[in-house]
C-alpha positions in Angstrom: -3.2 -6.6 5.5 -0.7 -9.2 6.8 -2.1 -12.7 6.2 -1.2 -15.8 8.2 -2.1 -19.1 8.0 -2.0 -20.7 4.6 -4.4 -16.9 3.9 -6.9 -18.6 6.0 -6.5 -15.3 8.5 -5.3 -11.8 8.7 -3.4 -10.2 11.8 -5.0 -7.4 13.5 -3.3 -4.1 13.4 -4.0 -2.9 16.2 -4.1 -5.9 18.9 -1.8 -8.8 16.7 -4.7 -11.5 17.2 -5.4 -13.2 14.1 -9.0 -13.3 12.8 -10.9 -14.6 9.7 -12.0 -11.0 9.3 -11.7 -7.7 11.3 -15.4 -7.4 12.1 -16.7 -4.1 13.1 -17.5 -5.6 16.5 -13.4 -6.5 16.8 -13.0 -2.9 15.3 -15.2 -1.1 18.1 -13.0 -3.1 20.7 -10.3 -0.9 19.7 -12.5 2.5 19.4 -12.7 2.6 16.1 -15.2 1.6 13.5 -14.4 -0.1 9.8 -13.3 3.1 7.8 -11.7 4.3 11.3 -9.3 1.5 11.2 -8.8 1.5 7.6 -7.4 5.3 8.0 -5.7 4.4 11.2 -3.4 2.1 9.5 -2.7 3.8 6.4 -5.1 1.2 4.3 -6.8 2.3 1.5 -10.3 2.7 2.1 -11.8 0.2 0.0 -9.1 -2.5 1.0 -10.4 -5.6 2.1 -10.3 -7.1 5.7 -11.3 -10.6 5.3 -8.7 -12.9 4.8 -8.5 -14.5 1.5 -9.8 -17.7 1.9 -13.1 -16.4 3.6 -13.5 -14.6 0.8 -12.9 -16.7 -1.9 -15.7 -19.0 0.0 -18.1 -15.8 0.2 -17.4 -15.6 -3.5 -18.4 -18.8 -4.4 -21.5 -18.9 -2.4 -22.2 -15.3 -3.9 -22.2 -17.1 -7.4 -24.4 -19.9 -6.6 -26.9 -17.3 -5.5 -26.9 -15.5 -8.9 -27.1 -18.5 -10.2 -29.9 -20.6 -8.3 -31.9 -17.3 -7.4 -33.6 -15.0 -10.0 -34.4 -12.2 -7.4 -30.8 -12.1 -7.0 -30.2 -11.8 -10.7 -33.1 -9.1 -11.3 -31.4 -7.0 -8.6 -28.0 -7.1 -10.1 -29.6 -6.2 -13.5 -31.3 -3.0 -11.6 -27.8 -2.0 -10.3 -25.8 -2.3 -13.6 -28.3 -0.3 -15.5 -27.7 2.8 -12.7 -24.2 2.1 -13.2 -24.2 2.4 -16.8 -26.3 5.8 -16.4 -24.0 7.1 -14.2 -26.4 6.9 -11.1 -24.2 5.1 -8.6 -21.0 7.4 -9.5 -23.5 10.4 -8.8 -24.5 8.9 -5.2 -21.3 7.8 -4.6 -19.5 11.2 -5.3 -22.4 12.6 -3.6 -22.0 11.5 -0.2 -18.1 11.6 0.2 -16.3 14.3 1.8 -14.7 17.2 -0.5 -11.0 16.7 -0.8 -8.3 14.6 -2.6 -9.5 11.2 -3.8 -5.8 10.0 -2.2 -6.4 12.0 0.9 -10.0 10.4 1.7 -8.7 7.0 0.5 -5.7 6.4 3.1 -3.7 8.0 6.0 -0.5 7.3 7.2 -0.7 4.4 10.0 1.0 5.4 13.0 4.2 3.2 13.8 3.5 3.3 17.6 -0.3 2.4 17.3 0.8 -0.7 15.3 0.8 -4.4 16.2 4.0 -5.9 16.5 3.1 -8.4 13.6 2.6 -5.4 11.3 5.9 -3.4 12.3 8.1 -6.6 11.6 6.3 -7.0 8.7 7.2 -3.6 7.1 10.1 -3.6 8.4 10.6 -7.3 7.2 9.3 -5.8 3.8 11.6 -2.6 3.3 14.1 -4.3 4.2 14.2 -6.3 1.2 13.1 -3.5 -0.7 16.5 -2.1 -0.1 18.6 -4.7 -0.7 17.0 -5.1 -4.4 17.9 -1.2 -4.9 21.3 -2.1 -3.9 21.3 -5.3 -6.2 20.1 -2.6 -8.6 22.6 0.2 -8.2 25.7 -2.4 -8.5 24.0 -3.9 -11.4 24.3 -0.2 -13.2 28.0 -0.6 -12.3 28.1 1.7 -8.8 29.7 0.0 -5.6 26.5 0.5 -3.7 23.1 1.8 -3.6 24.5 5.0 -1.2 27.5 5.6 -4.1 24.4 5.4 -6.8 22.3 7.9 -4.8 25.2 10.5 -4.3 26.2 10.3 -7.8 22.7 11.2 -9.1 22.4 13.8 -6.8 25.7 15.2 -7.6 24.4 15.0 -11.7 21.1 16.4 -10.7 19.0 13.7 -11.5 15.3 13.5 -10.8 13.6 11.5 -8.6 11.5 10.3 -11.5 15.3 8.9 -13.1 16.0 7.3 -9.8 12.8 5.8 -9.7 13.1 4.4 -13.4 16.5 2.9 -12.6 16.0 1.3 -9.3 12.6 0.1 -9.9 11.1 2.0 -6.8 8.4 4.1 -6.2 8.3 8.0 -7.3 8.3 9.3 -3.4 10.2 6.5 -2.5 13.1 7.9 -4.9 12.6 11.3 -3.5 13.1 10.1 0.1 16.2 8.2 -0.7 17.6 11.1 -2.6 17.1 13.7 0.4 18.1 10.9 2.7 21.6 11.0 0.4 21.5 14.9 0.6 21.3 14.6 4.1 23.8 12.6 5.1 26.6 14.1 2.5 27.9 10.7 0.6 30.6 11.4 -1.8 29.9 10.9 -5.2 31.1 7.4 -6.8 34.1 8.9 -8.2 35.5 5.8 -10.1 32.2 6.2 -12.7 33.9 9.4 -13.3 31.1 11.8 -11.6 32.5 14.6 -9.9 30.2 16.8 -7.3 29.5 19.9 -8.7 30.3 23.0 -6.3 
């Protein structure tokens, strides 16, 4: 979610208003209901759509329930005992759909059903995501993150290496290394690596 305001609201994917929350109702506006617009924009599906500050105040208020109100307390008593006999995980695994966890959890968000807000902010985001892999790659003594890439290629190197070095994620490193293989970058050859055949 991209906050705004000091976390007192979060932008919209899909329209680029900024809300306290995206409601169900705001949701339906865009023909879609909560777990709809979660997998619509590639959020996971237990990811939060209030903005922080609403939440912290829901948090607080939650507490001085539990604390003021011994119905409340009972009832959290009733739900930690199921949880600790493994009742909730059976109803919960119970009524989702078969499949990857990962797969049920998130889809990819489309980039053309995106709000502006959220585009810039990704592309705001892996933009500086690539200058630190650069800093990174001159830091391990290679004149830029594309020399880095062809060299490791040209050694043979996994993306789990690349990923290790460069501080990135594990598909991450694997797209950057086919986006290398792809483009045909020469090897650094003043670290001494030569491409093989």
């Amino acid at each position: 979610m991209l906050v705004v305001a000091s976390g007192r609201r979060v932008v919209c994917h899909a329209c680029g208003d900024e809300l306290n929350a995206i409601a169900a109702g705001h949701a339906r506006r865009h023909g879609l209901d909560l777990a709809g617009y979660r997998a619509r924009f590639g959020l996971n599906r237990k990811a939060s759509l209030v903005a922080p500050r609403l939440a912290q105040v829901r948090r607080e208020e939650g507490l001085r329930r539990w604390e003021s109100n011994e119905g409340v307390r009972e009832g959290l008593a009733v739900g930690q005992e199921m949880a600790r006999r493994g009742e909730l995980y059976d109803l919960g695994s119970g009524a989702q759909p078969r499949g990857a966890r990962r797969a049920q959890g998130r889809e990819a968000a489309t980039k053309a059903g995106a709000s502006s807000a959220l585009r810039a902010d990704r592309e705001a985001r892996a933009a500086a995501a690539r200058v630190r892999w650069a800093e990174r790659a001159v830091a391990l003594g290679f004149a830029d993150l594309d020399a880095y890439l062809a060299t490791r290629r040209s050694q043979g190197a996994t993306s789990h290496t690349v990923r290790v070095e460069l501080g990135c994620g594990g598909s991450v490193a694997a797209r950057l290394l086919r986006e290398v293989e792809a483009s045909d970058v020469e090897p650094d050859v003043a670290c001494g690596v030569v491409a093989r055949g």
